[in-house]
C-alpha positions in Angstrom: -7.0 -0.8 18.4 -5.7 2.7 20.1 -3.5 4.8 17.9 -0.4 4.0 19.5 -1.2 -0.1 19.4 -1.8 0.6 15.7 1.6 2.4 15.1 3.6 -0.2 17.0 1.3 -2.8 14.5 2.5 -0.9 11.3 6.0 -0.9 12.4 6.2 -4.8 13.6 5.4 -5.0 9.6 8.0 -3.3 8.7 10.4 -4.5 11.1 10.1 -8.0 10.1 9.9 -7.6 6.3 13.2 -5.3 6.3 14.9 -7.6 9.0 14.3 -10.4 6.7 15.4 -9.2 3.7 19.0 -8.1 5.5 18.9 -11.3 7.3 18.5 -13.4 3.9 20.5 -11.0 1.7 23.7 -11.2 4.1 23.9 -14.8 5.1 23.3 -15.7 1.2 25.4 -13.0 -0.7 28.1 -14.9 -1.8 26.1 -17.6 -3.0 23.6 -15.6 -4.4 26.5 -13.9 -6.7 28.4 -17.0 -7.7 27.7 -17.6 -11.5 25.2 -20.4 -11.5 27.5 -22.8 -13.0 30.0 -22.8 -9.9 27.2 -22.5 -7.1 27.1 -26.1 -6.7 30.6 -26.9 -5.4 29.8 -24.0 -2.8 29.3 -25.2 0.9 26.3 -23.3 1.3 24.3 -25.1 -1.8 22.8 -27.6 0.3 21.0 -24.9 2.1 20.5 -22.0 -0.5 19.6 -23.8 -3.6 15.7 -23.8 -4.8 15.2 -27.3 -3.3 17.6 -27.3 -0.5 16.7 -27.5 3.2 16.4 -23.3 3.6 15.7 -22.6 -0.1 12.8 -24.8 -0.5 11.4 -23.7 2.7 11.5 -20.1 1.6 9.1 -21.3 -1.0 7.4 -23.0 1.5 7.0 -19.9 3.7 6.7 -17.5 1.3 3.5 -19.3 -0.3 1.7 -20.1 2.3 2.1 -16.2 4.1 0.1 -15.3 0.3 -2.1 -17.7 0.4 -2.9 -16.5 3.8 -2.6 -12.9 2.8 -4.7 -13.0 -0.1 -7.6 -15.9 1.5 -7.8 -14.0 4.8 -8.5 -10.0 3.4 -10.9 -12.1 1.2 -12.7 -13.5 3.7 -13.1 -10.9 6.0 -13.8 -8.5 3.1 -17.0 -10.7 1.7 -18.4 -12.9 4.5 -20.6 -11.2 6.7 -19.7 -13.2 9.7 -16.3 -12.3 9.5 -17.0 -8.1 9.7 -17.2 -8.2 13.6 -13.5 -9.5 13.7 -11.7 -6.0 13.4 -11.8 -2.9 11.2 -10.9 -4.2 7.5 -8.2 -1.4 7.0 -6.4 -3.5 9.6 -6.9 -6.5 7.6 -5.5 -4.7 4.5 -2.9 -3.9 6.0 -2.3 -7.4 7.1 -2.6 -8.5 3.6 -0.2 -5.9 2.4 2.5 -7.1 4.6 2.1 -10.9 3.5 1.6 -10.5 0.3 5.3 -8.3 0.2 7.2 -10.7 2.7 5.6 -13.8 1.1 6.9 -12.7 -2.6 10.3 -11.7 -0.8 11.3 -15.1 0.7 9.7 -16.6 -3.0 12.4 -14.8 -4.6 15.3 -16.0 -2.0 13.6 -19.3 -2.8 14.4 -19.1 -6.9 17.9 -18.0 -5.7 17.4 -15.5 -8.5 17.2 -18.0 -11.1 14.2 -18.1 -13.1 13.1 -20.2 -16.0 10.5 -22.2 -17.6 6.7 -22.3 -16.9 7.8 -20.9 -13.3 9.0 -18.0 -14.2 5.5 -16.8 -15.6 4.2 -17.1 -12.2 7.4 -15.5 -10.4 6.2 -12.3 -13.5 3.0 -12.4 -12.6 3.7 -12.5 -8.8 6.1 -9.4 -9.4 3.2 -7.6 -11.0 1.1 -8.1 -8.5 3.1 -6.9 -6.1 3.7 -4.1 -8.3 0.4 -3.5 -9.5 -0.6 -4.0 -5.3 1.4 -0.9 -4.4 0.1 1.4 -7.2 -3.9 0.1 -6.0 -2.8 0.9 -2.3 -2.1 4.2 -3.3 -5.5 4.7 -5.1 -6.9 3.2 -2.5 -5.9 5.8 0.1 -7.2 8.3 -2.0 -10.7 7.5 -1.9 -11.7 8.6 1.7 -13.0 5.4 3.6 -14.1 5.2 7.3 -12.0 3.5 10.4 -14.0 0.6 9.2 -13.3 0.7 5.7 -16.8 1.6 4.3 -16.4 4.7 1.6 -17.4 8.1 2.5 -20.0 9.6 0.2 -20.1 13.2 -1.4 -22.3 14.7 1.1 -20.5 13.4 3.7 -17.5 14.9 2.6 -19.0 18.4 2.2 -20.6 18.4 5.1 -17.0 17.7 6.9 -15.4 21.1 4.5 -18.0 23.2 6.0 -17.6 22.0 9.0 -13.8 23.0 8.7 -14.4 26.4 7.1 -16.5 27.0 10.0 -13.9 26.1 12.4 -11.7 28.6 10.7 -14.1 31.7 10.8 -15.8 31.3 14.1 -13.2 29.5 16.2 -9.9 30.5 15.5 -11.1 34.0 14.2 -8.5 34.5 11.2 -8.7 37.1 8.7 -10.9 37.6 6.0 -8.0 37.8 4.0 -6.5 34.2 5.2 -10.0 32.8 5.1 -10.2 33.0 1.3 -6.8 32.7 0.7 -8.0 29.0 2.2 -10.9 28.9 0.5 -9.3 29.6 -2.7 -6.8 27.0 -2.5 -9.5 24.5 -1.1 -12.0 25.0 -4.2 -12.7 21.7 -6.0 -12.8 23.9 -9.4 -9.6 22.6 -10.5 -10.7 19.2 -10.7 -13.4 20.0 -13.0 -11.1 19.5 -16.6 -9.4 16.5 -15.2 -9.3 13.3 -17.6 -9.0 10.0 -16.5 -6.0 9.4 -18.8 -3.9 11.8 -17.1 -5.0 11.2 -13.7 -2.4 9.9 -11.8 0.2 12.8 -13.6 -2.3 15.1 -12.0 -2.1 13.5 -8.9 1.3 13.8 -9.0 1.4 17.5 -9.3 -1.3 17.8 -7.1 0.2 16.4 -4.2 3.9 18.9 -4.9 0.8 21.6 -5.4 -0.6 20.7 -1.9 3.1 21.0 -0.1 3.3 24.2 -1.9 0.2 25.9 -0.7 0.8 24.7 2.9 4.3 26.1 3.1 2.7 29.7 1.7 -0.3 29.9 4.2 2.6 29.1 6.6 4.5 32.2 6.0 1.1 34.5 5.5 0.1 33.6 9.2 3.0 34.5 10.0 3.6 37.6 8.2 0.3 38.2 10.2 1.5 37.4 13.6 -0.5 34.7 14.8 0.4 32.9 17.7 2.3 29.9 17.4 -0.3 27.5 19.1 -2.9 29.2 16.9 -1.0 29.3 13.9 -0.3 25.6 14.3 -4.1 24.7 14.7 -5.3 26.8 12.0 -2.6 25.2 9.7 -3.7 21.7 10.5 -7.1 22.5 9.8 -6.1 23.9 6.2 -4.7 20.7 5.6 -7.7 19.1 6.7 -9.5 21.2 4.4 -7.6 21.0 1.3 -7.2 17.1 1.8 -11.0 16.6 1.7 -11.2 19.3 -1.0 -8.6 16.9 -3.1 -10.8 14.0 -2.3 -14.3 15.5 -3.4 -12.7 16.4 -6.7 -11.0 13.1 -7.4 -14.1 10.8 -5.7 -15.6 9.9 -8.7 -12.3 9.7 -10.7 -10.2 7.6 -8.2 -13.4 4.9 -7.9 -13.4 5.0 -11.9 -9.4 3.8 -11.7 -10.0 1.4 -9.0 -12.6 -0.6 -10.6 -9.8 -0.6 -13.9 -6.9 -1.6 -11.5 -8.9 -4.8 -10.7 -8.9 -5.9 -14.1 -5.3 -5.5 -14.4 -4.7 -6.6 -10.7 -6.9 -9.6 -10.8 -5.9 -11.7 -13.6 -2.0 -11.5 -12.6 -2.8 -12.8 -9.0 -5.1 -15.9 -10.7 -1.7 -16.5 -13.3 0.5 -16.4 -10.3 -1.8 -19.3 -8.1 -2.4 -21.5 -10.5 1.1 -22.0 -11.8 2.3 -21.7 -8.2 -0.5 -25.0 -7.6 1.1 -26.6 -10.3 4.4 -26.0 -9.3 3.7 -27.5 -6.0 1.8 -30.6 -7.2 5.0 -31.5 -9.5 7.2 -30.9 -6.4 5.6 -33.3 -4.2 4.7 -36.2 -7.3 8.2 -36.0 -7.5 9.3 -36.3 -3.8 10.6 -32.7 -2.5 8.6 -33.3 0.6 11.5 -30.5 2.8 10.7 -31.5 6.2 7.9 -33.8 6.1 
C-alpha cells in the first residue's frame, strides 16, 4: 500500500464514520429528543425504536462490524498464516474504525435509552472504546515497523546517530545549532520519570517538543540558512528529538501497555458476553428484523 493509497484508506474511515453519524443524527433528531413517554405516537417509532425495522438493524450492524473488528485484528495478529495478508498497522487501523462505527450505530440502536442488564454492556462497550483511544495513543508511542514488529533500543540509537550525522556532515550547520539539537535531543530528561505520572509528562512533553521546534526555527534563521536547507535540517531535528522521546519512554510506554490490557481486556469480554446474551433472548423471543 503506497502512501497516497494509504491516505485515501484513512480518510474513507473517517468519511464513513462521520457521514454516518450526521446521517443518523439528522434523519432521527426529533425522535431522538421526544421524552420517551411520547415517542411512541411519533411516525417515525416504527423505524427508530430499539426493535424497529432501522433501530434493530443498527444493532444488527453495529455488532457484527465489532465482532468483525475485534475477531479479524485478532486473527491476523496471532495466526501465523494470516501475517502474509498485509502489514498489521493496516489491520489496526481496520479494527479501530469498526470497533468506533460499530459502537456508534449500537448507540442509535438503544435510541439513547439504556437500562437493565444491557446497559452494563452498552458501559462496558463505552469504555472500551474509551479505554481503545487512550491504548492507540500509547500505542503510537512505542516505535513499531511498517509491519508492526517493535523497534528495539539499539535500533533506535543507531537511527539518532545516524540523524546527528546527517546534521554535521550533510547539511553542515553550526557547531552552535548542532548542540543546541543535541541538547534538546538528550534522553537525560527521561531519567526521573515515574510511571504514575507518565502520561502528565507526556503531555508536557509533546507542548515541550512544539516548543523547541518553533525556537530552532527562528535560530536557523537568525543564522541565515537557506530556506530549502533550513527546512531539511528542521525535519531532521524532528526526526531526531522524536526518536530521542521514544528511547526515553521505550521501556515506560511498554510497562503502560501491558497495564492498559488488564483494564482494556476485561471491559471488551463484559461487553460480548452480555451483548451474546442479549442476542440469544432477542431471537428466543422472535425479533428475527429481516429474516
Amino acid at each position: 500500500m503506497t502512501k497516497t493509497v494509504h491516505r485515501i484508506y484513512i480518510a474513507s474511515f473517517y468519511f464513513i464514520t462521520i457521514a454516518t453519524t450526521l446521517v443518523l443524527t439528522v434523519e432521527g433528531f426529533n425522535y431522538y429528543i421526544t421524552p420517551l413517554e411520547d415517542r411512541f405516537f411519533l411516525p417515525s417509532h416504527a423505524l427508530l425504536n430499539p426493535s424497529g425495522l432501522i433501530g434493530h438493524g443498527l444493532g444488527i450492524i453495529g455488532s457484527f462490524l465489532m465482532i468483525v473488528g475485534v475477531a479479524s485484528y485478532m486473527i491476523r495478529k496471532r495466526v501465523r498464516y494470516f501475517h502474509k495478508f498485509g502489514y498489521l498497522k493496516h489491520w489496526l487501523e481496520f479494527h479501530i474504525f469498526l470497533c468506533t462505527l460499530g459502537p456508534i450505530m449500537i448507540l442509535f440502536h438503544t435510541a439513547f435509552k439504556f437500562g437493565g442488564i444491557v446497559s452494563v454492556s452498552f458501559w462496558s462497550m463505552v469504555a472500551v472504546v474509551l479505554s481503545g483511544a487512550i491504548g492507540k495513543f500509547i500505542y503510537t508511542q512505542i516505535p513499531h515497523t511498517i509491519q508492526g514488529q517493535v523497534i528495539n533500543m539499539r535500533e533506535l540509537n543507531s537511527l539518532s546517530e545516524n540523524l546527528s550525522h546527517e546534521l554535521k556532515d550533510d547539511f553542515h550547520i553550526s557547531d552552535r545549532i548542532f548542540n543546541r539539537i543535541e541538547l534538546i535531543t538528550s534522553t537525560d530528561r527521561y531519567k526521573r520519570l515515574k510511571f504514575s505520572t507518565t502520561m502528565f509528562f507526556l503531555i508536557r512533553d509533546y507542548l515541550g517538543i512544539k516548543s523547541v521546534m518553533r525556537m530552532l526555527k527562528n535560530e536557523l534563521r537568525a543564522a541565515k540558512v537557506k530556506r530549502l536547507e533550513r527546512k531539511k535540517i528542521l525535519k531532521a531535528a524532528k526526526a531526531k528529538l522524536i526518536i530521542s522521546r521514544r528511547i526515553g519512554l521505550l521501556n515506560s510506554m511498554q510497562k503502560i501497555f501491558r497495564y492498559w490490557h488488564v483494564i482494556h481486556l476485561p471491559f471488551a469480554i463484559i461487553m460480548f458476553v452480555i451483548m451474546f446474551i442479549h442476542i440469544a433472548v432477542e431471537v428466543v423471543f422472535g425479533y428475527r428484523w429481516i429474516f
